[in-house]
Residue frames as a rotation matrix with the C-alpha (Angstrom) as fourth column:
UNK 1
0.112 0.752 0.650 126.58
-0.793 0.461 -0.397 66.99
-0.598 -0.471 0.648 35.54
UNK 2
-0.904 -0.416 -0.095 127.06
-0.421 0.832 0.361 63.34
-0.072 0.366 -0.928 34.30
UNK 3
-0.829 0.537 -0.156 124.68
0.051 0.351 0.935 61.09
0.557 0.767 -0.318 32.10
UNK 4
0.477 0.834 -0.277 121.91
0.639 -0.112 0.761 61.04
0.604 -0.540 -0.586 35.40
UNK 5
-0.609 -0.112 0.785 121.85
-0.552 -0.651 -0.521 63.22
0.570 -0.751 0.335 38.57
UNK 6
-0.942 0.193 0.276 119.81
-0.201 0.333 -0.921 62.47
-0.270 -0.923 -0.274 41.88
UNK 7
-0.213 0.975 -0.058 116.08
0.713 0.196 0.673 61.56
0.668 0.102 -0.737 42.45
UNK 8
-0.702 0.289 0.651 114.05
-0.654 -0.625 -0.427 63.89
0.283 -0.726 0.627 44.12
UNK 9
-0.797 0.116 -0.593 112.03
0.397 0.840 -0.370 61.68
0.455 -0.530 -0.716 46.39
UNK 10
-0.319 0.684 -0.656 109.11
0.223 -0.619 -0.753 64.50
-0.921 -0.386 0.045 48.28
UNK 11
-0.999 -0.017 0.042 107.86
0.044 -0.594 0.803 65.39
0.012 0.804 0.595 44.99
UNK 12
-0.453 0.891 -0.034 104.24
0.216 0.147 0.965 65.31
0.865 0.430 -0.259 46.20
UNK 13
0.008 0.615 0.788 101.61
-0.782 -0.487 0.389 66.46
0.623 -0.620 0.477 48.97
UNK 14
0.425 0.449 -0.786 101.30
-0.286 0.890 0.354 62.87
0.859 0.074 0.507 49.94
UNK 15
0.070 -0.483 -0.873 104.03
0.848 0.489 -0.203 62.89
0.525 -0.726 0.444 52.07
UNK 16
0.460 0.374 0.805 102.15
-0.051 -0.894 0.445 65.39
0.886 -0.246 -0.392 53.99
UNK 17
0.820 -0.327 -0.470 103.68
0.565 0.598 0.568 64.41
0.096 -0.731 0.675 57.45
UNK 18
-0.387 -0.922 0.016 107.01
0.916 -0.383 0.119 66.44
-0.104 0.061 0.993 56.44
UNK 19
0.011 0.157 -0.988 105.03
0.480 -0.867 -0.132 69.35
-0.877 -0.473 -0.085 56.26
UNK 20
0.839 0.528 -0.133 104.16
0.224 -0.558 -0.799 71.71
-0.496 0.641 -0.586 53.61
UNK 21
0.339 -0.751 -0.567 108.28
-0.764 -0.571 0.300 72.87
-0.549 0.332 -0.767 52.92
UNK 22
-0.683 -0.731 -0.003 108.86
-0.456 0.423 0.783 69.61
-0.571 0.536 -0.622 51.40
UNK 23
-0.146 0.581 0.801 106.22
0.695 0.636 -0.335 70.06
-0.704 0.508 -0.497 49.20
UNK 24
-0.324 0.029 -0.946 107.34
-0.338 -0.937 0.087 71.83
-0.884 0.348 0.313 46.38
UNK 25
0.435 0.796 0.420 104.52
0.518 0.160 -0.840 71.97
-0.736 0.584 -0.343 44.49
UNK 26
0.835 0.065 -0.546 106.42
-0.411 -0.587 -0.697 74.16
-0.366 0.807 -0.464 41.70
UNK 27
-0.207 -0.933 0.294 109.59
-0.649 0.356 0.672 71.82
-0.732 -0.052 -0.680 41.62
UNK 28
-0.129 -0.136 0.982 108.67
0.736 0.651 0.186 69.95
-0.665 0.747 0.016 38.26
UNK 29
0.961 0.257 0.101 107.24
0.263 -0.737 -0.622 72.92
-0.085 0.625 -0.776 36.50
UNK 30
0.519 -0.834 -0.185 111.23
-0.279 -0.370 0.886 74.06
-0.808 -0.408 -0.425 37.49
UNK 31
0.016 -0.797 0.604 112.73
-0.098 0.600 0.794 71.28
-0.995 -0.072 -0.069 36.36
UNK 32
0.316 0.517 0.795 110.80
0.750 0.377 -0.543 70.67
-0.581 0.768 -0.268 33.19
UNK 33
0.969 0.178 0.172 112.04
0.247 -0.752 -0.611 74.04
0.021 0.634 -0.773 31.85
UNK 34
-0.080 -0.974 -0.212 115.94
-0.366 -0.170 0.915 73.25
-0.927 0.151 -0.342 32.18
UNK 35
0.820 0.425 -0.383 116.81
-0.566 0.503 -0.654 72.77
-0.085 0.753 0.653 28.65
UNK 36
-0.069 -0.575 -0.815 118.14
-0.760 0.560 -0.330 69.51
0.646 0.597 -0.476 27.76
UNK 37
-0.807 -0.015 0.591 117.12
-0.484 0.590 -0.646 67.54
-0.338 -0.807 -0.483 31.09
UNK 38
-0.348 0.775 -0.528 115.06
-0.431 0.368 0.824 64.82
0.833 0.514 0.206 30.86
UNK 39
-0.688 0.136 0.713 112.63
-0.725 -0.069 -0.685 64.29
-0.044 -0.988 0.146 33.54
UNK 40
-0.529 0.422 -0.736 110.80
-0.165 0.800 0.577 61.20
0.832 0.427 -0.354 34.69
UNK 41
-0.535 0.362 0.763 108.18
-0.818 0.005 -0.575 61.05
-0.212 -0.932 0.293 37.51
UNK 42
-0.337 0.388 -0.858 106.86
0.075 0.919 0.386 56.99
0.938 0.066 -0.339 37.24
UNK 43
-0.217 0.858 0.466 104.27
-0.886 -0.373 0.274 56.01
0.409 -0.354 0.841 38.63
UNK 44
0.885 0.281 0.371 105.13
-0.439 0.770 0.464 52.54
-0.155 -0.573 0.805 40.13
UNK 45
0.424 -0.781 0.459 108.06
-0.268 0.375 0.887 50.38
-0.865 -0.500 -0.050 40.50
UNK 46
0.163 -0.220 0.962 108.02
0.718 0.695 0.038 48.93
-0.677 0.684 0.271 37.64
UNK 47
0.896 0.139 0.422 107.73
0.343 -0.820 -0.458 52.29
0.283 0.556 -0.782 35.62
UNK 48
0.638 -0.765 -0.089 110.68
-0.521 -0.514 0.681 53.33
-0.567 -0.388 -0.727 37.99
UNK 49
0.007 -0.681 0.732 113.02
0.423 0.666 0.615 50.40
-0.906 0.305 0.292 36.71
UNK 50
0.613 0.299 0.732 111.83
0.790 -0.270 -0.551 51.39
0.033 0.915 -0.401 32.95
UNK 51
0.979 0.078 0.187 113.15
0.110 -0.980 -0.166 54.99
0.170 0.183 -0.968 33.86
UNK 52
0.571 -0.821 0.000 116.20
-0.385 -0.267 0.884 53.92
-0.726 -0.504 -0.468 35.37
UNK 53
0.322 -0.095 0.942 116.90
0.812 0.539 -0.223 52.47
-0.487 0.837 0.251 31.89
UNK 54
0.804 0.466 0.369 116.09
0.584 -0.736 -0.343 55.43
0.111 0.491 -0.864 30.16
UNK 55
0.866 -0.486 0.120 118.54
-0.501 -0.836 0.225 57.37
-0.009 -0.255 -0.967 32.01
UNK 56
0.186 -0.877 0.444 121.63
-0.167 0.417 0.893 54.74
-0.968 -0.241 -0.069 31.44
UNK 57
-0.174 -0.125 0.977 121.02
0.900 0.382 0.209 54.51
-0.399 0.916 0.046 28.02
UNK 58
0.895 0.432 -0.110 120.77
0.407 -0.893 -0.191 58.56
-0.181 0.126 -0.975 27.54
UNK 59
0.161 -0.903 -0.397 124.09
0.843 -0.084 0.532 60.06
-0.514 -0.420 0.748 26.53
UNK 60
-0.250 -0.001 0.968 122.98
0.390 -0.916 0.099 63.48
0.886 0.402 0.229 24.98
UNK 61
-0.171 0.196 0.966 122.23
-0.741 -0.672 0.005 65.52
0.650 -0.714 0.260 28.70
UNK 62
-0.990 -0.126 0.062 121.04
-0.117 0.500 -0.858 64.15
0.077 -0.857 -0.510 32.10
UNK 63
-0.339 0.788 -0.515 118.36
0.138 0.583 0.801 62.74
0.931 0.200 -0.306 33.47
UNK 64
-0.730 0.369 0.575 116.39
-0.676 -0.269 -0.686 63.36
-0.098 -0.890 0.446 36.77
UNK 65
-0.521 0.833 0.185 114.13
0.099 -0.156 0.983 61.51
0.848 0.531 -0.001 38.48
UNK 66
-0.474 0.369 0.799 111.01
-0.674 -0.736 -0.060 62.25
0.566 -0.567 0.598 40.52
UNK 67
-0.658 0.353 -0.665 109.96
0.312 0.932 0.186 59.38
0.685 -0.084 -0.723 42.75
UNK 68
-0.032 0.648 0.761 107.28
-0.532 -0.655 0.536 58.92
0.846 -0.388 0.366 45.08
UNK 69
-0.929 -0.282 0.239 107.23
-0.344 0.423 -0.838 57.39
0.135 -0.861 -0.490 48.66
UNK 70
-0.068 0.845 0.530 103.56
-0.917 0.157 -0.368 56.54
-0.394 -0.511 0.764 48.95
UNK 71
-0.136 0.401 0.906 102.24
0.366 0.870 -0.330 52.69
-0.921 0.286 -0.265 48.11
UNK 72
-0.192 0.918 -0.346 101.18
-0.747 -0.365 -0.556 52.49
-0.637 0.152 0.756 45.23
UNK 73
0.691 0.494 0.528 99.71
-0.214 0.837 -0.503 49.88
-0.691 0.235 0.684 42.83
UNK 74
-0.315 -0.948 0.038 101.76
0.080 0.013 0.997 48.35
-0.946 0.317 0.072 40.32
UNK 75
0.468 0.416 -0.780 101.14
-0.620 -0.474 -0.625 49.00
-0.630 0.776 0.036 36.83
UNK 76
0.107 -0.672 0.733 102.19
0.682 0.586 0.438 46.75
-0.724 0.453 0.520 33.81
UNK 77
0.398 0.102 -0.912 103.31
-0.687 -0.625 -0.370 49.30
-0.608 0.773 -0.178 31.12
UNK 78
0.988 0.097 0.119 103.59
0.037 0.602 -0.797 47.97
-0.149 0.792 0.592 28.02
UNK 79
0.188 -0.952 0.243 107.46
0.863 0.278 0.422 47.46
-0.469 0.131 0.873 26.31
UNK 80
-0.634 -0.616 0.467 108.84
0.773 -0.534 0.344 51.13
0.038 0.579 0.815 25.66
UNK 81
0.344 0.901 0.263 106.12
0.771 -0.431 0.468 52.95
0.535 0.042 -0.844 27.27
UNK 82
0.643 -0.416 -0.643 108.17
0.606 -0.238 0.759 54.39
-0.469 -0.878 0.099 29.52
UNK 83
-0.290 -0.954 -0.075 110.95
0.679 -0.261 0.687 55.10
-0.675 0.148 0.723 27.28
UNK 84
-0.526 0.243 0.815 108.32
0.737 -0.349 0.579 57.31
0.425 0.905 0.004 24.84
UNK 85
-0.947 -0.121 -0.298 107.60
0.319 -0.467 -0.825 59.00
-0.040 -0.876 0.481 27.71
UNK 86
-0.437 0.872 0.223 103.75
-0.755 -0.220 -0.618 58.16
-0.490 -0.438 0.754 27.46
UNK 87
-0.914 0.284 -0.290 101.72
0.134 0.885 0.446 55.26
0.383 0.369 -0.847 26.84
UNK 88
-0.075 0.996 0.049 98.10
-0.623 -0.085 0.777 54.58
0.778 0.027 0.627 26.79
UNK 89
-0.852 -0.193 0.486 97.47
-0.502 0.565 -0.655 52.54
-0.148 -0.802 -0.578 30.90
UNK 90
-0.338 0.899 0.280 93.77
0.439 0.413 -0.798 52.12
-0.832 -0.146 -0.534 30.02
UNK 91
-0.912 -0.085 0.401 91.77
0.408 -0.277 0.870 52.36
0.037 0.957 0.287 26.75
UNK 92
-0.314 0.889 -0.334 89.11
0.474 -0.158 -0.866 54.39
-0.823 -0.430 -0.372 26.50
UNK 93
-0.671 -0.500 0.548 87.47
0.742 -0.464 0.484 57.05
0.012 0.731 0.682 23.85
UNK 94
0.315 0.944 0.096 85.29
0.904 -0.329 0.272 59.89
0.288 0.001 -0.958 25.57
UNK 95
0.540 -0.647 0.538 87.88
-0.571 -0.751 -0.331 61.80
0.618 -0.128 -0.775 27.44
UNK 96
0.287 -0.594 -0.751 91.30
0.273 0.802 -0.530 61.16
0.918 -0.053 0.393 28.43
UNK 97
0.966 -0.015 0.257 92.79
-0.239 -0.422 0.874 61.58
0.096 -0.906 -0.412 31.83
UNK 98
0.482 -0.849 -0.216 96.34
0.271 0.379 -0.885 61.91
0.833 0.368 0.413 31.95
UNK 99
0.890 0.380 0.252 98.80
-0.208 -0.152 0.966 61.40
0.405 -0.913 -0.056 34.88
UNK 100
0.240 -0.970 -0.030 101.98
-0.291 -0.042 -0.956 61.30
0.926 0.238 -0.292 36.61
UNK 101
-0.747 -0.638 0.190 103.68
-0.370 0.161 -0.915 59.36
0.553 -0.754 -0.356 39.38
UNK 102
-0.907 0.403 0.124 101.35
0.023 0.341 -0.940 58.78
-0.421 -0.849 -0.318 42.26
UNK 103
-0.166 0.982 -0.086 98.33
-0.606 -0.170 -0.777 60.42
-0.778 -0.077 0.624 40.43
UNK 104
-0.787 -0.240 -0.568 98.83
-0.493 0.798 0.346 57.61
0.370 0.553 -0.747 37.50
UNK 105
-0.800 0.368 -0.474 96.89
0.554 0.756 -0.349 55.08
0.230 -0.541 -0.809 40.24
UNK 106
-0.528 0.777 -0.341 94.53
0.086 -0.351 -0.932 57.92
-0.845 -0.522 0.119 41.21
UNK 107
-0.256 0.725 -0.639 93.14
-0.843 -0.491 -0.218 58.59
-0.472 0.483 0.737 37.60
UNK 108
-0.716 0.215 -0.664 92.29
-0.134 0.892 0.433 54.62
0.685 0.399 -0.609 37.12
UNK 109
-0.840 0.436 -0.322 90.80
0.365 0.018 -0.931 55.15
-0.401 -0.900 -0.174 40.08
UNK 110
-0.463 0.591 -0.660 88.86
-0.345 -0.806 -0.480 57.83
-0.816 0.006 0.577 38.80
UNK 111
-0.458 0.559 -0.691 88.06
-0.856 -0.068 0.512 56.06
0.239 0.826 0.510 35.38
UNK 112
-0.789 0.537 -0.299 86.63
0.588 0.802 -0.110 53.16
0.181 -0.263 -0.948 37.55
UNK 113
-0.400 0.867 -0.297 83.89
0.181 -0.243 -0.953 55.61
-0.898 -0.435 -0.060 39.13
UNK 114
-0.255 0.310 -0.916 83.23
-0.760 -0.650 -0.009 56.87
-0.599 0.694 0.401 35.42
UNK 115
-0.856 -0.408 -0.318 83.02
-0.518 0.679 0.520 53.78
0.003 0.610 -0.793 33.99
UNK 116
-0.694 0.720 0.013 80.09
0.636 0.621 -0.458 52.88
-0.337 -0.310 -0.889 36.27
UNK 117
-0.347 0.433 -0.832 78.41
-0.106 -0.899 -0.424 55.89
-0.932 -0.059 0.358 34.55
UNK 118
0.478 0.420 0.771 78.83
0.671 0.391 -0.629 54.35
-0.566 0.819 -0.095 31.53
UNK 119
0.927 -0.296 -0.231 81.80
-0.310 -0.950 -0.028 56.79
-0.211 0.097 -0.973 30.64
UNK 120
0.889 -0.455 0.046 84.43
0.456 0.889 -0.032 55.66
-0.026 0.049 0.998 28.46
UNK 121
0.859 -0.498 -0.123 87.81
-0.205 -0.553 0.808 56.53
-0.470 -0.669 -0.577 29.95
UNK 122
0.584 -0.809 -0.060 91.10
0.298 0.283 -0.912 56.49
0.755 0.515 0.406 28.30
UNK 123
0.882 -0.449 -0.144 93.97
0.024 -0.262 0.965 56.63
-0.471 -0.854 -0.220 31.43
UNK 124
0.210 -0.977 -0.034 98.07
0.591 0.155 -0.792 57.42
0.779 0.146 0.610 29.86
UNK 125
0.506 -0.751 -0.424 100.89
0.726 0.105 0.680 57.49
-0.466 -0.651 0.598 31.71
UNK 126
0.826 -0.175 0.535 103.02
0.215 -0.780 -0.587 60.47
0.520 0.601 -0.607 30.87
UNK 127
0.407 -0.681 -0.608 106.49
0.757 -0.121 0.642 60.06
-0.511 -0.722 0.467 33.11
UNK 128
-0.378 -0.764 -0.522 108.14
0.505 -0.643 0.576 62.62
-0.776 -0.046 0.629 30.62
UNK 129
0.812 0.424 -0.402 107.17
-0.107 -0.568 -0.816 65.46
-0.574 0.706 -0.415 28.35
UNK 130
0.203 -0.460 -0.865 110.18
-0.761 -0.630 0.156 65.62
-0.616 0.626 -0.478 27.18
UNK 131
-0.719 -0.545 0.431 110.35
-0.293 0.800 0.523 62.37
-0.630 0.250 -0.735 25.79
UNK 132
0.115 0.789 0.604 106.97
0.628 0.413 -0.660 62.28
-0.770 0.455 -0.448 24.45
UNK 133
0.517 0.233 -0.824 107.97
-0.211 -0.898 -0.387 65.33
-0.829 0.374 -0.415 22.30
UNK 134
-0.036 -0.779 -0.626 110.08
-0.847 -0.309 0.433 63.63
-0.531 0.545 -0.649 20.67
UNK 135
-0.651 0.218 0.727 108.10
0.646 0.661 0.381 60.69
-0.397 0.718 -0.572 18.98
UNK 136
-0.943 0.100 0.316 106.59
0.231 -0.486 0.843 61.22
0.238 0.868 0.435 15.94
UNK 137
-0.713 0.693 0.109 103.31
-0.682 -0.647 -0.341 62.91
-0.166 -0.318 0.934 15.80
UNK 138
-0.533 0.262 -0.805 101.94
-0.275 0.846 0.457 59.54
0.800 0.465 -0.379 14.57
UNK 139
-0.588 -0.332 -0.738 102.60
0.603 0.429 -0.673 58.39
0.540 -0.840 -0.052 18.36
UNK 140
-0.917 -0.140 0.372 101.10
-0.002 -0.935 -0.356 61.25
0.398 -0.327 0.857 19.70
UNK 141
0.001 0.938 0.348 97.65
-1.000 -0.002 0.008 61.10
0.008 -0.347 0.938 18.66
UNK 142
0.087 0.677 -0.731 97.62
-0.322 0.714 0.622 57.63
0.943 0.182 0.280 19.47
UNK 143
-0.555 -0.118 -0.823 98.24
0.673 0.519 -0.528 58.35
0.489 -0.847 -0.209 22.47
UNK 144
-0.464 0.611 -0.641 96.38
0.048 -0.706 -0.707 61.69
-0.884 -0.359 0.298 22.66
UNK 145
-0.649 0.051 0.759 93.96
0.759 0.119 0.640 61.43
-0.057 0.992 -0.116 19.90
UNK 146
-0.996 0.079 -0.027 92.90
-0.084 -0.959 0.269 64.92
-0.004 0.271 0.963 18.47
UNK 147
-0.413 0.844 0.344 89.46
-0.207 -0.454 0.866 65.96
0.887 0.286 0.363 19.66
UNK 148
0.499 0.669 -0.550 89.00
0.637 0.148 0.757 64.02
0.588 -0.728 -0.352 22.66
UNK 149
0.739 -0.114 0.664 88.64
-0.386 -0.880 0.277 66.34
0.553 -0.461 -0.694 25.62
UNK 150
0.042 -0.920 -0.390 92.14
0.315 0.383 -0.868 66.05
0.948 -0.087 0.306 27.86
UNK 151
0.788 0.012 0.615 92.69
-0.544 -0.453 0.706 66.54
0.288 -0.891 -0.351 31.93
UNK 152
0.104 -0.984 -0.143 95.69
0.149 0.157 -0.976 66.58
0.983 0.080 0.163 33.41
UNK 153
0.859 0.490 0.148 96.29
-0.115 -0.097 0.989 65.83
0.499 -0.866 -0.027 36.87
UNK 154
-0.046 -0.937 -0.346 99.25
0.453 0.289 -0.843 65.93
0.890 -0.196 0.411 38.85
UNK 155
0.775 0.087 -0.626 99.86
0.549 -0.583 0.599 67.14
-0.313 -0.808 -0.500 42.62
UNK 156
-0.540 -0.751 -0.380 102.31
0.672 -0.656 0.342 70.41
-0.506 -0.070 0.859 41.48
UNK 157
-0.191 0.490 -0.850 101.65
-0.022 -0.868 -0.495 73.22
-0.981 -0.076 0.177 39.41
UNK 158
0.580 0.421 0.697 99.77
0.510 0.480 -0.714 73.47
-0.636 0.769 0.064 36.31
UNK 159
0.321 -0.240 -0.916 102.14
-0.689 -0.722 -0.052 75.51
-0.649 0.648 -0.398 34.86
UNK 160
-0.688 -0.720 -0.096 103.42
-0.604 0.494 0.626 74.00
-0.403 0.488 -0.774 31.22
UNK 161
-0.573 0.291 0.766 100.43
0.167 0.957 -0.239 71.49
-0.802 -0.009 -0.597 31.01
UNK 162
0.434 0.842 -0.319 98.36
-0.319 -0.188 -0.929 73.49
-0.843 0.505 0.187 28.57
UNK 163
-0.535 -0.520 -0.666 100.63
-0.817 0.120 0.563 72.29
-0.213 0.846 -0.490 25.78
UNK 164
-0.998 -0.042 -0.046 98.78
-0.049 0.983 0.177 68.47
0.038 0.179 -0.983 26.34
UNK 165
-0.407 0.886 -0.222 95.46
0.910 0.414 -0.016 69.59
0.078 -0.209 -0.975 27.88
UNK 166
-0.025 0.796 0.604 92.21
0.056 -0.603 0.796 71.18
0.998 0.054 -0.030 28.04
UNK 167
0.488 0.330 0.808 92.07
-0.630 -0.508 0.588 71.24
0.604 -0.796 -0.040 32.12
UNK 168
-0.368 -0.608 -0.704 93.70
0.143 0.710 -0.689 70.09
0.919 -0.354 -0.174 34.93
UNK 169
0.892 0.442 -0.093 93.79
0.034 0.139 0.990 68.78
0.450 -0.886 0.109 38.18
UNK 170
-0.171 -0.970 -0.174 96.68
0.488 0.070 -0.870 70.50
0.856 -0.234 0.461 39.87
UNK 171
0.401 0.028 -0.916 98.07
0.877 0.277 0.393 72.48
0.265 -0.960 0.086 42.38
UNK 172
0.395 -0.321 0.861 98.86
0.440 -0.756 -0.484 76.18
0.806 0.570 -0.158 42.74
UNK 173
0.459 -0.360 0.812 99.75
-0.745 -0.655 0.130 76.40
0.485 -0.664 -0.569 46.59
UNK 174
-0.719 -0.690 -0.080 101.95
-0.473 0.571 -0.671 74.49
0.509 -0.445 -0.737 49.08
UNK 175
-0.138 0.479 -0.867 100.59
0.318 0.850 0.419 71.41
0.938 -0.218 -0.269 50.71
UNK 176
0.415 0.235 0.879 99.74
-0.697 -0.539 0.473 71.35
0.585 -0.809 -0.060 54.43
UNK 177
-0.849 -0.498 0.174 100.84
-0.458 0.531 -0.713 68.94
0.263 -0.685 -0.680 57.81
UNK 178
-0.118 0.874 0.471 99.18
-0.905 0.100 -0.413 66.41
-0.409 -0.475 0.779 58.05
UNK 179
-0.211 -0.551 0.808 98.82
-0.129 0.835 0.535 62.77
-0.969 0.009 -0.247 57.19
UNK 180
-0.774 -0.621 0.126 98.85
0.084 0.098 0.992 62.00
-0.628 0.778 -0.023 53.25
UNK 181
-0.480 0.850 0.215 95.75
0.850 0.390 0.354 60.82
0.217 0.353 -0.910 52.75
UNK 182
0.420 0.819 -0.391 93.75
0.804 -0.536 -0.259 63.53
-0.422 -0.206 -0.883 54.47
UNK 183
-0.039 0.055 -0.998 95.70
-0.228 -0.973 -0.044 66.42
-0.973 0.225 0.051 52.61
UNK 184
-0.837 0.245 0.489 95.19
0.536 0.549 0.642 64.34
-0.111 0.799 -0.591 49.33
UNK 185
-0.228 0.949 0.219 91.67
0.968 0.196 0.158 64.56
0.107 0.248 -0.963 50.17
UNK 186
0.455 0.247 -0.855 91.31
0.393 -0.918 -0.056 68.45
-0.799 -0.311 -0.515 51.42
UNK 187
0.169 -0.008 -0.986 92.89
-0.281 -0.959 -0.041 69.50
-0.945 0.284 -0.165 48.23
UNK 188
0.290 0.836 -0.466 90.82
-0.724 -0.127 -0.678 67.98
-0.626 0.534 0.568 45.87
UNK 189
-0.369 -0.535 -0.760 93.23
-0.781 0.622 -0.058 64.66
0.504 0.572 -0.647 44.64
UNK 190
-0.196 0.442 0.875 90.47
-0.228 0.848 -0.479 62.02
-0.954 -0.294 -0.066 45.26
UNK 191
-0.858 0.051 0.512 88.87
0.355 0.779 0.516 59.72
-0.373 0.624 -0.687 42.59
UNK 192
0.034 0.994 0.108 85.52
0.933 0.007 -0.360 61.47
-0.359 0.113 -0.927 42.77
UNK 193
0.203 -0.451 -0.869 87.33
0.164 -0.859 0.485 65.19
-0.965 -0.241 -0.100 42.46
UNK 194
-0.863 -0.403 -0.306 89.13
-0.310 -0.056 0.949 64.05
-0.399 0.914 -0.077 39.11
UNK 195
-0.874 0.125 0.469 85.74
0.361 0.814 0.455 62.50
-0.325 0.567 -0.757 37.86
UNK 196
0.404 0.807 -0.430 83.65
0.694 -0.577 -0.431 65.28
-0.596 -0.124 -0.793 38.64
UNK 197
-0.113 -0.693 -0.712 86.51
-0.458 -0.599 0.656 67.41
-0.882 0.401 -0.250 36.41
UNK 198
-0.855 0.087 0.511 85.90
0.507 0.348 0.789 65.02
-0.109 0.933 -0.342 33.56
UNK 199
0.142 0.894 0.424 82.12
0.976 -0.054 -0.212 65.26
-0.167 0.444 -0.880 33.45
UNK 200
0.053 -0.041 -0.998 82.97
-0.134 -0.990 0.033 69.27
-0.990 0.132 -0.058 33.78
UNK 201
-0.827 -0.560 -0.052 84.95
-0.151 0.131 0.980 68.45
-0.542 0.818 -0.193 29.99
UNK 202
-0.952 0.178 0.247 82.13
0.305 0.566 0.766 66.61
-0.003 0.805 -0.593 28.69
């Protein structure tokens, strides 16, 4: 395998339409546990470009990434957020909500409804574990700082996530047929879903 490899493109319920087989919901947990790959699931064009960096300038193992097909918003990450494989998207300091790819846009989403609560939300980006593991611990908690509560959302399986968080919003079965949005919503990846999970935290 040479410095990158393919994208995987279906990497989410969203693109419910194709039906439930090309939603493997356990296909990052997979990946994530070759050793020496570095995986990247961005969460907007601009995150994508950032990754395709990442992986040309990588020349200890390969790279992979996970893209999504749905819209979504664009995101400004900061310089090298990407490439530390997590950055803070939104500042916040009650509990954080952390996110990948598509759900990235859904937990800003979610720290708008909390916000009107008067709930202060911290949103990071998190395209790669394995890159975040490997800045200092400095980096870490300032991007996860040590005490606030942590949810983790992603449409796949929670396996692996307890290493970052206290609870997630995932996925433990295969998606269904049907258009994006409505199997979004029927298994439980709205804005109100993840925000009712925070208040659970707090």
């Amino acid at each position: 395998m040479g410095p990158t490899s393919p994208d995987y493109t279906h990497d989410s319920i969203g693109m419910g339409e194709d039906g439930p087989t090309h939603q493997p919901v356990e296909q990052l947990a997979g990946l994530r546990a070759i050793p020496n790959l570095v995986v990247l699931r961005p969460a907007d064009a601009n995150e994508t470009a950032a990754a395709w960096r990442v992986a040309l300038e990588r020349s200890d193992g390969p790279t992979l990434l996970a893209l999504s097909r749905q819209k979504l918003p664009v995101l400004e990450p900061p310089a090298g957020g990407v490439s530390k494989g997590a950055y803070v998207a939104a500042d916040g300091d009650r509990v954080v909500l952390i996110g990948t790819g598509s759900e990235v846009s859904l937990c800003l989403a979610a720290r708008d409804v909390l916000s009107k609560e008067g709930v202060s939300v911290r949103v990071v980006s998190m395209p790669s574990w394995e890159l975040f593991r490997q800045q200092p611990q400095t980096y870490r908690d300032e991007v996860l700082p040590p005490g606030l509560p942590r949810l983790a959302v992603e449409a796949a399986s929670p396996m692996g996530w307890r290493e970052w968080v206290d609870a997630t919003v995932t996925l433990d079965r295969f998606g269904a047929s049907a258009p994006g949005n409505v199997v979004l919503e029927k298994l439980g990846f709205t804005a109100e879903a993840v925000a009712s999970k925070a208040r659970d935290l707090l």
